[in-house]
PyMOL Python script that loads the backbone (N, CA, C, O; Angstrom):
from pymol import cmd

cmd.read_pdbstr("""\
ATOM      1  N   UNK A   1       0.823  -1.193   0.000  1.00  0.00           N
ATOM      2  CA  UNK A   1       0.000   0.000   0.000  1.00  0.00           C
ATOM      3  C   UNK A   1       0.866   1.256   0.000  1.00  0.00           C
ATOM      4  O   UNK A   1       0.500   2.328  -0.482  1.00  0.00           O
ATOM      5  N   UNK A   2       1.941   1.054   0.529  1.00  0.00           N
ATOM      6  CA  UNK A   2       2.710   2.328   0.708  1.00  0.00           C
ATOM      7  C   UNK A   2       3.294   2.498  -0.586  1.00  0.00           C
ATOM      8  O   UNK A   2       3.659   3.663  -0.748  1.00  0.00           O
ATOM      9  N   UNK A   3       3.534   1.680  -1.659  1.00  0.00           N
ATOM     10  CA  UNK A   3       3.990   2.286  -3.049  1.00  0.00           C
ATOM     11  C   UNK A   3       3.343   2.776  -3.803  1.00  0.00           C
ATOM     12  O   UNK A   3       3.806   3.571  -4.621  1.00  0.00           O
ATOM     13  N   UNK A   4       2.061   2.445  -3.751  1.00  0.00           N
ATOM     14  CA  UNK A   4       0.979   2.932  -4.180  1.00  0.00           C
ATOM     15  C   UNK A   4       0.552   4.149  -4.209  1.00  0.00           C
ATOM     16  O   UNK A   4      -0.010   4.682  -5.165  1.00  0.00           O
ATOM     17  N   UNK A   5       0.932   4.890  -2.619  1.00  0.00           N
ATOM     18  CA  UNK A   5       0.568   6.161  -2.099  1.00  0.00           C
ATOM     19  C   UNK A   5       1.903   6.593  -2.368  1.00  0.00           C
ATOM     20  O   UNK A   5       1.588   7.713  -2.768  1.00  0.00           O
ATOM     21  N   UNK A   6       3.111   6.580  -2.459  1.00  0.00           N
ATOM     22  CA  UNK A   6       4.510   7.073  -3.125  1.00  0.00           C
ATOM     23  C   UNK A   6       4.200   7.535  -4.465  1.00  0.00           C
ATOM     24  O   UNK A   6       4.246   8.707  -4.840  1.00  0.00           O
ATOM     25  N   UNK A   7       3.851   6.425  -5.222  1.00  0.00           N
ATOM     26  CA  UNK A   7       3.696   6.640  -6.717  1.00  0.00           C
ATOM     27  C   UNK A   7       2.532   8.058  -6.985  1.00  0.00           C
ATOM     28  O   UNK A   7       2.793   9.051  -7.664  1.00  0.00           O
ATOM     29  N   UNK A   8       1.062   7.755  -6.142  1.00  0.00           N
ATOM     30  CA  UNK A   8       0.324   8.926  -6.411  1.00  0.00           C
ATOM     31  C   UNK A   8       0.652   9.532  -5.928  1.00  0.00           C
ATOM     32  O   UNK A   8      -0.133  10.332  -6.437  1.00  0.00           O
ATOM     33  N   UNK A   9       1.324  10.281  -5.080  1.00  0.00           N
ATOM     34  CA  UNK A   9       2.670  11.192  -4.483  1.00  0.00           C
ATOM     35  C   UNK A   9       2.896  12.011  -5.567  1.00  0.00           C
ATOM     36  O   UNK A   9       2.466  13.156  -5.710  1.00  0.00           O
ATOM     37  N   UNK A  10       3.849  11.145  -6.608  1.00  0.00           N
ATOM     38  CA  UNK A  10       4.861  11.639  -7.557  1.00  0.00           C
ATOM     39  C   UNK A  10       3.979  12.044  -8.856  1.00  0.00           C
ATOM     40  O   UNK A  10       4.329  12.969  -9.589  1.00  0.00           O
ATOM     41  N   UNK A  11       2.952  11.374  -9.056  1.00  0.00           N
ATOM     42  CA  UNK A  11       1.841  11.570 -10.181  1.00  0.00           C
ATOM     43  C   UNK A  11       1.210  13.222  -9.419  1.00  0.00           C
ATOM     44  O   UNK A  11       0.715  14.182 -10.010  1.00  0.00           O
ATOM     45  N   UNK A  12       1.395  13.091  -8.381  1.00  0.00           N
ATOM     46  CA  UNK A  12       0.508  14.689  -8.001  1.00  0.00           C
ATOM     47  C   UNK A  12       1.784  15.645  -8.221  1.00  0.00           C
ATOM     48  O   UNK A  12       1.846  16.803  -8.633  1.00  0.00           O
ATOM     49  N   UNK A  13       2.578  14.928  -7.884  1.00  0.00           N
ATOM     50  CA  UNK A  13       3.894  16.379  -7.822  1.00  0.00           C
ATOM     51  C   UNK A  13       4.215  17.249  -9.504  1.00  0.00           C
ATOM     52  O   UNK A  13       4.507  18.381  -9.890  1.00  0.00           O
ATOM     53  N   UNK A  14       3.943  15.917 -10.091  1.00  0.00           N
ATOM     54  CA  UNK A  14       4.265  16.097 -11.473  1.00  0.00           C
ATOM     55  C   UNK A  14       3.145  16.686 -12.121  1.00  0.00           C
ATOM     56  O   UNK A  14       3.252  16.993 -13.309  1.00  0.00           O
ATOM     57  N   UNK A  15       2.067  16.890 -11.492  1.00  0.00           N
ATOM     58  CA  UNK A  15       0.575  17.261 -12.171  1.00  0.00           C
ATOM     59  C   UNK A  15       0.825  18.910 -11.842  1.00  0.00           C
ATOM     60  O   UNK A  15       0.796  19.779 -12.713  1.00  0.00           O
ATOM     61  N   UNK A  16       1.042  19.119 -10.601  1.00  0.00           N
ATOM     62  CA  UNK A  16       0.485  20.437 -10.185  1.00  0.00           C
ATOM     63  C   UNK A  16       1.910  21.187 -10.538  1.00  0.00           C
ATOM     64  O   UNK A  16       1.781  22.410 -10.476  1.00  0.00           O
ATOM     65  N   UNK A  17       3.160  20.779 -10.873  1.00  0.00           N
ATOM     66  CA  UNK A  17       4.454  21.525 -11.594  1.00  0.00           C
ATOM     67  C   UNK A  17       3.938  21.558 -12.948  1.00  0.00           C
ATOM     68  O   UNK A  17       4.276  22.670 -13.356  1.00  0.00           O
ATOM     69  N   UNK A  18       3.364  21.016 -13.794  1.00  0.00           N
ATOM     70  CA  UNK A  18       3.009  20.695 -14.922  1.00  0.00           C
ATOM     71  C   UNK A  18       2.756  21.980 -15.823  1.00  0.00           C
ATOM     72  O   UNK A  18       2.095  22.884 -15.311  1.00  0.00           O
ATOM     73  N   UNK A  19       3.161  22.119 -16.944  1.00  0.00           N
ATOM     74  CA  UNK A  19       2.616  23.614 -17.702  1.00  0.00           C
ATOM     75  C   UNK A  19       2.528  23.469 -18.805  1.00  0.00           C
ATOM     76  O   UNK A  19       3.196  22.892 -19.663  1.00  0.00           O
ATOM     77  N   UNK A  20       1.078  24.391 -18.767  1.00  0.00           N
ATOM     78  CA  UNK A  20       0.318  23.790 -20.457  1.00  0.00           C
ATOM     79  C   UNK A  20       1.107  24.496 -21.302  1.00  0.00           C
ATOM     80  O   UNK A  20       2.283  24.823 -21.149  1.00  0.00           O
ATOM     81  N   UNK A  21       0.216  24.749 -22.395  1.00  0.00           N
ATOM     82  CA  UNK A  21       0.490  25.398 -23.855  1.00  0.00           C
ATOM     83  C   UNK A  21       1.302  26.915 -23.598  1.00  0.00           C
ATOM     84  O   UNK A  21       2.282  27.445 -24.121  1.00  0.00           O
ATOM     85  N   UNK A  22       0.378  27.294 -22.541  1.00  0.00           N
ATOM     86  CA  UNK A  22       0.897  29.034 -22.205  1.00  0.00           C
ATOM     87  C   UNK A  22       2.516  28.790 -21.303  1.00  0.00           C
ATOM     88  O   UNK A  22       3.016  29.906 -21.158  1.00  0.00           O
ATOM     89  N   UNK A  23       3.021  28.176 -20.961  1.00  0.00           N
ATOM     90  CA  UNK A  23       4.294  27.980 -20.160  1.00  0.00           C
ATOM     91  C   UNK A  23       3.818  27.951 -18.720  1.00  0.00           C
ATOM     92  O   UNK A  23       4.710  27.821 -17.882  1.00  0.00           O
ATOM     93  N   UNK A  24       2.126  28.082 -18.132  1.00  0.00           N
ATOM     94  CA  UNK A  24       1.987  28.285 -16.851  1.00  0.00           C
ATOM     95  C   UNK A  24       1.819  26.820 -15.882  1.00  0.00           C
ATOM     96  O   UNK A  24       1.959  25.686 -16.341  1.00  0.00           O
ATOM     97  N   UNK A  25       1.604  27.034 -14.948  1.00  0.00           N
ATOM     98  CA  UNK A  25       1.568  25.905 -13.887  1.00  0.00           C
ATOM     99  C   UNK A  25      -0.082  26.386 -13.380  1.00  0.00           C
ATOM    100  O   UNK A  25      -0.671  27.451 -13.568  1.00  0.00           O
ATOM    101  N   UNK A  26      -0.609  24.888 -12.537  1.00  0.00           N
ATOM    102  CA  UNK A  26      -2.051  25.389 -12.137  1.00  0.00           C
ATOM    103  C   UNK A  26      -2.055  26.723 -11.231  1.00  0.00           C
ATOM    104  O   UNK A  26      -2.888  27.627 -11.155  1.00  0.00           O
ATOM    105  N   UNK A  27      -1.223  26.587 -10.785  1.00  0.00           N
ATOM    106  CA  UNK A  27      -1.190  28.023  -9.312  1.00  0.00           C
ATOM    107  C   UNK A  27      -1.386  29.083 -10.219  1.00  0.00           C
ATOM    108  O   UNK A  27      -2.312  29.858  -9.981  1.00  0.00           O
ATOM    109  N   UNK A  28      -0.603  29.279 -11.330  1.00  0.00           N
ATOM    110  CA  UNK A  28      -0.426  30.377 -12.019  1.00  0.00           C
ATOM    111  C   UNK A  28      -2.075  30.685 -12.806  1.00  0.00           C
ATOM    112  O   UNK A  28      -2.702  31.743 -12.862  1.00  0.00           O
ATOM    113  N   UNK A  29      -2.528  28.957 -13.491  1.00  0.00           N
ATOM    114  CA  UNK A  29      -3.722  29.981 -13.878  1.00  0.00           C
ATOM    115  C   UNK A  29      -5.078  30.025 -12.736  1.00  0.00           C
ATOM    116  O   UNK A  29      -6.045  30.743 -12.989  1.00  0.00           O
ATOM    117  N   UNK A  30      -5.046  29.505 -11.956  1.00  0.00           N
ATOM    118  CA  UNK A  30      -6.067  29.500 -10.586  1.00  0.00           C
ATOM    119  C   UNK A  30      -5.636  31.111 -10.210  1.00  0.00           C
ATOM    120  O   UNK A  30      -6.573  31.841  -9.887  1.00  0.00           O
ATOM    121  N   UNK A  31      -4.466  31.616 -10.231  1.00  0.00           N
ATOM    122  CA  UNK A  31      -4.152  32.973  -9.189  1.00  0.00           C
ATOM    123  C   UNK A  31      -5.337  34.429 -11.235  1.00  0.00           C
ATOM    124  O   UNK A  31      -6.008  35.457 -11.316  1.00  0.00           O
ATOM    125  N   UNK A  32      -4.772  33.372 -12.191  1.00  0.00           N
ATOM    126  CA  UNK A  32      -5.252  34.594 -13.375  1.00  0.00           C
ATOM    127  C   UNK A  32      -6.428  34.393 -13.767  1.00  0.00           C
ATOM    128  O   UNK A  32      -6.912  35.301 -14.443  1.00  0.00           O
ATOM    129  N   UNK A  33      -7.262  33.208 -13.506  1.00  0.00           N
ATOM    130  CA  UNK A  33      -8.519  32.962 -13.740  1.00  0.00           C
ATOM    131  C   UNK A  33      -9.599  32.466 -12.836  1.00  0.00           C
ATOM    132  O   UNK A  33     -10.776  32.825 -12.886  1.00  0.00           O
ATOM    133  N   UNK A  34      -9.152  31.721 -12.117  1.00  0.00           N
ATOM    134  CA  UNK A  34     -10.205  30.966 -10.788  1.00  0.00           C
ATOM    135  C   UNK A  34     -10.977  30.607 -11.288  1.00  0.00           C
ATOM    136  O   UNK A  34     -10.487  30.422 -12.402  1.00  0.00           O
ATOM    137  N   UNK A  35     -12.348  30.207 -11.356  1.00  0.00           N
ATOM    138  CA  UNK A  35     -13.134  29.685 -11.662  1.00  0.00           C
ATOM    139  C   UNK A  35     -13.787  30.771 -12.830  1.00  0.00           C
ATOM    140  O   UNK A  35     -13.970  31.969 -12.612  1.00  0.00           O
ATOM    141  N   UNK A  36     -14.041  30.182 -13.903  1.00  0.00           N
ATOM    142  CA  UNK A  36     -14.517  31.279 -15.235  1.00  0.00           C
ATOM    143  C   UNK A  36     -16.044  31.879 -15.289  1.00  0.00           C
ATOM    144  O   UNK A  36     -16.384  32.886 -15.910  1.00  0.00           O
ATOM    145  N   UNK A  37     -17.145  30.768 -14.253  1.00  0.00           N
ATOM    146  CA  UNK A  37     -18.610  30.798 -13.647  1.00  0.00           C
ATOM    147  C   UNK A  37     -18.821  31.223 -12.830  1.00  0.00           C
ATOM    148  O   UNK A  37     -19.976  30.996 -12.470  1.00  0.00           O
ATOM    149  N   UNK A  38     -17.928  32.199 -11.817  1.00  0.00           N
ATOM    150  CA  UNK A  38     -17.866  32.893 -10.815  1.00  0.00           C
ATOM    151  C   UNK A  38     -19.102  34.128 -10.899  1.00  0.00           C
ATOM    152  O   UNK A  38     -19.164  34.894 -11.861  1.00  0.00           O
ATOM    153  N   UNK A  39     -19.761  34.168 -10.102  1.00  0.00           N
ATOM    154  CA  UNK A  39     -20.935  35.173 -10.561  1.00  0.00           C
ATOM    155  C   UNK A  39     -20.810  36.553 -10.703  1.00  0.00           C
ATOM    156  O   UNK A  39     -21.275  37.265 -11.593  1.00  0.00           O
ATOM    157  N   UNK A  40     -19.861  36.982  -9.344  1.00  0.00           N
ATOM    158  CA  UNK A  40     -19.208  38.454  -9.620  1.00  0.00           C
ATOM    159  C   UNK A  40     -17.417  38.238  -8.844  1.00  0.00           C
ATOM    160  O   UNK A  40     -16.856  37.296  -8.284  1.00  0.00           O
ATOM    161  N   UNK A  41     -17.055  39.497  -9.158  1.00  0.00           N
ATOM    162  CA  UNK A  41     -15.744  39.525  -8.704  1.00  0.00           C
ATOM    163  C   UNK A  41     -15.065  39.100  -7.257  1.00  0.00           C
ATOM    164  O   UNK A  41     -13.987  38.631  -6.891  1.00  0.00           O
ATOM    165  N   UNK A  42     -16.547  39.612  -6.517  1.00  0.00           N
ATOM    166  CA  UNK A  42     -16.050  38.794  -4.601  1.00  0.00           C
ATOM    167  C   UNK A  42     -15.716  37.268  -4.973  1.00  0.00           C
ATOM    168  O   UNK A  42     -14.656  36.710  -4.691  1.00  0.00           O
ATOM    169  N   UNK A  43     -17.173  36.481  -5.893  1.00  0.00           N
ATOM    170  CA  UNK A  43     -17.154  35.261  -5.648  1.00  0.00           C
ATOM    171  C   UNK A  43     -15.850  34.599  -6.638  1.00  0.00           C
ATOM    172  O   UNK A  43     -15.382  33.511  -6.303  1.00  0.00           O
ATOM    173  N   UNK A  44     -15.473  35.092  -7.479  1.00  0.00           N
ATOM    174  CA  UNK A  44     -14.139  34.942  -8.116  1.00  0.00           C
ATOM    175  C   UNK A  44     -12.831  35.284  -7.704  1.00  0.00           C
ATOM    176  O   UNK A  44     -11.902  34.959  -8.444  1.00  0.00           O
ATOM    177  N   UNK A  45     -12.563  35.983  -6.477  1.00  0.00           N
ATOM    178  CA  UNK A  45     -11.519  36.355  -5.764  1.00  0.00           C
ATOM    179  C   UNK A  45     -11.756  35.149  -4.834  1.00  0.00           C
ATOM    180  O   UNK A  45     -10.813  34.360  -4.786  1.00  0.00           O
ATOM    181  N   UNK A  46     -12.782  34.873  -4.126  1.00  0.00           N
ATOM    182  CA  UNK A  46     -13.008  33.679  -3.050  1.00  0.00           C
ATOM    183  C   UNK A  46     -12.492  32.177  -3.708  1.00  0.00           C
ATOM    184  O   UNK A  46     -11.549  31.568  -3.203  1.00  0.00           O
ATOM    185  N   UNK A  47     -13.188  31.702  -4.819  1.00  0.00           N
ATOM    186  CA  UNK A  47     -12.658  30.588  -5.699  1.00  0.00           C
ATOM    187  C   UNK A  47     -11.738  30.089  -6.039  1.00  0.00           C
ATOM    188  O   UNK A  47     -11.537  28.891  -6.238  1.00  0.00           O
ATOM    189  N   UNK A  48     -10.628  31.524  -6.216  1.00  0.00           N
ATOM    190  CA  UNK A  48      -9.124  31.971  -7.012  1.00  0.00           C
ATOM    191  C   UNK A  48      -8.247  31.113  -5.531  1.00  0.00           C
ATOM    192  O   UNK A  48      -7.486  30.146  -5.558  1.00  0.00           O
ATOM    193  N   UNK A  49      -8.792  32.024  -4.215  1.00  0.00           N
ATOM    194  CA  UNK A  49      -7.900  31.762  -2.863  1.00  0.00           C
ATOM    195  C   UNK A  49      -8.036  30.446  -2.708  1.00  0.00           C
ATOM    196  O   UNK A  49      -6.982  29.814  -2.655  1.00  0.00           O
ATOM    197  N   UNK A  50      -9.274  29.710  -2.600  1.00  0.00           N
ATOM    198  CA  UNK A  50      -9.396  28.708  -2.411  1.00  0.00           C
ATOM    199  C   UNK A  50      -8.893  27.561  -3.231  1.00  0.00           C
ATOM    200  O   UNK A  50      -8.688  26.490  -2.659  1.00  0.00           O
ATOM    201  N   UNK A  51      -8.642  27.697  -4.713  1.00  0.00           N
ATOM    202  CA  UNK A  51      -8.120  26.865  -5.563  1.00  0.00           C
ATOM    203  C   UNK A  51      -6.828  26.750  -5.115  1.00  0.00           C
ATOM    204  O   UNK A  51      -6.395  25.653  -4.762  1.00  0.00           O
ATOM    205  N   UNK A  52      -5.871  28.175  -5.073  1.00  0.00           N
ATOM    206  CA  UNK A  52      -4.480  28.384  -4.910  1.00  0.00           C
ATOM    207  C   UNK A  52      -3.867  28.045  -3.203  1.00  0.00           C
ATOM    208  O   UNK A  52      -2.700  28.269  -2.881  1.00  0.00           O
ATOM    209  N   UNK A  53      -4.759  27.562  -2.396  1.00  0.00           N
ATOM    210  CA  UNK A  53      -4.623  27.323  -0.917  1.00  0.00           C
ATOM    211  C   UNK A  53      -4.546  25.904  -0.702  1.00  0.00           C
ATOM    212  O   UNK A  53      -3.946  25.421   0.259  1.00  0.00           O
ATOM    213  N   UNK A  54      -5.355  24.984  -1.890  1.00  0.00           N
ATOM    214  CA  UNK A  54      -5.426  23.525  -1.891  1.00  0.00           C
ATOM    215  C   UNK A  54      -4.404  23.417  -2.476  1.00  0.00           C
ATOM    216  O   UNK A  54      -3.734  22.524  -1.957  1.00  0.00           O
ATOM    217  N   UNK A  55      -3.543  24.217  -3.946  1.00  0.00           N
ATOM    218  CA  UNK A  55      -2.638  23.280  -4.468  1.00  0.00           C
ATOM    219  C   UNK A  55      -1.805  23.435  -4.039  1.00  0.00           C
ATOM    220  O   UNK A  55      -0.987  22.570  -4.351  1.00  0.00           O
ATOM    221  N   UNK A  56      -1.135  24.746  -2.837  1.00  0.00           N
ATOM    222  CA  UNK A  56      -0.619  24.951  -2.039  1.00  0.00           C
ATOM    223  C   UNK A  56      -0.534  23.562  -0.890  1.00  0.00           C
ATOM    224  O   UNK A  56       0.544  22.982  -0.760  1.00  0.00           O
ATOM    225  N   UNK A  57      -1.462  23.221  -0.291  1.00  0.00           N
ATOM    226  CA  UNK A  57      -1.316  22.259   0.362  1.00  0.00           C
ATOM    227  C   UNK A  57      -1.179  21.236  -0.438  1.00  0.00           C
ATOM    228  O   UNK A  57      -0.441  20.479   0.194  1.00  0.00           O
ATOM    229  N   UNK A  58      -1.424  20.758  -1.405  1.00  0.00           N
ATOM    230  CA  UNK A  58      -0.959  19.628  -2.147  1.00  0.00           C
ATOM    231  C   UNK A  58       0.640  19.718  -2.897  1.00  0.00           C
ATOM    232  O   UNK A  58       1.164  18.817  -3.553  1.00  0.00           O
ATOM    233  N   UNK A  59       1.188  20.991  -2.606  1.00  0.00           N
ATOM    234  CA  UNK A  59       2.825  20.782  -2.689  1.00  0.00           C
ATOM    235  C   UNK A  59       3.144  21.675  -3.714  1.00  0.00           C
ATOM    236  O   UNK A  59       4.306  21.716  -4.117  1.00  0.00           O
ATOM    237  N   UNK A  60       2.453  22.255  -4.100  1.00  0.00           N
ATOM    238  CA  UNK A  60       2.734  23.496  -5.462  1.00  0.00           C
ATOM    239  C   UNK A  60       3.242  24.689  -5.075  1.00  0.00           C
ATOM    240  O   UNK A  60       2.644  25.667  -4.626  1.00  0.00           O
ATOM    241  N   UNK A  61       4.879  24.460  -5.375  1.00  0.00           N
ATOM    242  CA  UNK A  61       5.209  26.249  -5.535  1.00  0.00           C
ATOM    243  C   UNK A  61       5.022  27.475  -5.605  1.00  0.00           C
ATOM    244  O   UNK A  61       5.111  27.995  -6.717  1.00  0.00           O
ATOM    245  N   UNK A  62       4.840  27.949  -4.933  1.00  0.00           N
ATOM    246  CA  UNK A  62       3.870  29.390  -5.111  1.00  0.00           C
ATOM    247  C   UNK A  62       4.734  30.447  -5.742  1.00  0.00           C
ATOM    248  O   UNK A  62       4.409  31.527  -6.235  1.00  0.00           O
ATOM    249  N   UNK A  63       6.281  29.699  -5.569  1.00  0.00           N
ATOM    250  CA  UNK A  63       7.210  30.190  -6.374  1.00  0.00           C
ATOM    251  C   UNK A  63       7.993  30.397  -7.781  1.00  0.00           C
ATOM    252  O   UNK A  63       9.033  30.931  -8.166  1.00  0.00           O
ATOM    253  N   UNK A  64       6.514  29.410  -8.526  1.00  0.00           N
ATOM    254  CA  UNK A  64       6.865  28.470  -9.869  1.00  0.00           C
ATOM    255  C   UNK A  64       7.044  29.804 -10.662  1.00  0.00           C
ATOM    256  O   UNK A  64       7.976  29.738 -11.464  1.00  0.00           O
ATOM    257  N   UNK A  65       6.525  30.738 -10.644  1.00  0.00           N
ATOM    258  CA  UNK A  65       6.201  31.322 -12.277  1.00  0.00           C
ATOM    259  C   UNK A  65       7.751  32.261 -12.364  1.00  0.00           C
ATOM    260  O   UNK A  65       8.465  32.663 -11.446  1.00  0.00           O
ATOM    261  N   UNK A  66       7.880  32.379 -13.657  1.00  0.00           N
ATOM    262  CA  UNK A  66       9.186  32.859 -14.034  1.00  0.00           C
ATOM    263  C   UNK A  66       9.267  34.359 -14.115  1.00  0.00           C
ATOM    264  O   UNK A  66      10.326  34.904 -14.427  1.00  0.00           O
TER     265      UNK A  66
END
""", "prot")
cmd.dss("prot")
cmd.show_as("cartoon", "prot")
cmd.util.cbc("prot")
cmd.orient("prot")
């Protein structure tokens, strides 16, 4: 069981460093877009923190962008 949880470890580490087409990482577009269905700007600033606070706790650099 414990390689299992190593391996999805390394599958998350590699997901949330990961950068699409634009050169960005998720932090980067969660901090420039947050959720795109956000109804107004409070509830899209709230979404943005909350996206960028989980991948934060899931191990994402807050230091990634160049």
């Amino acid at each position: 069981m414990a390689k299992a949880s190593e391996q999805g470890q390394e599958c998350l580490e590699t997901v949330i460093e990961c950068r699409n087409a634009k050169d960005r990482t998720p932090i980067i577009e969660a901090c420039l877009r947050g959720y795109q269905d956000a109804g107004d700007k409070a509830e899209a600033f709230v979404a943005r923190k909350e996206i960028v606070q989980e991948l934060i706790e899931a191990g994402a650099d807050p230091n990634s962008c160049r």
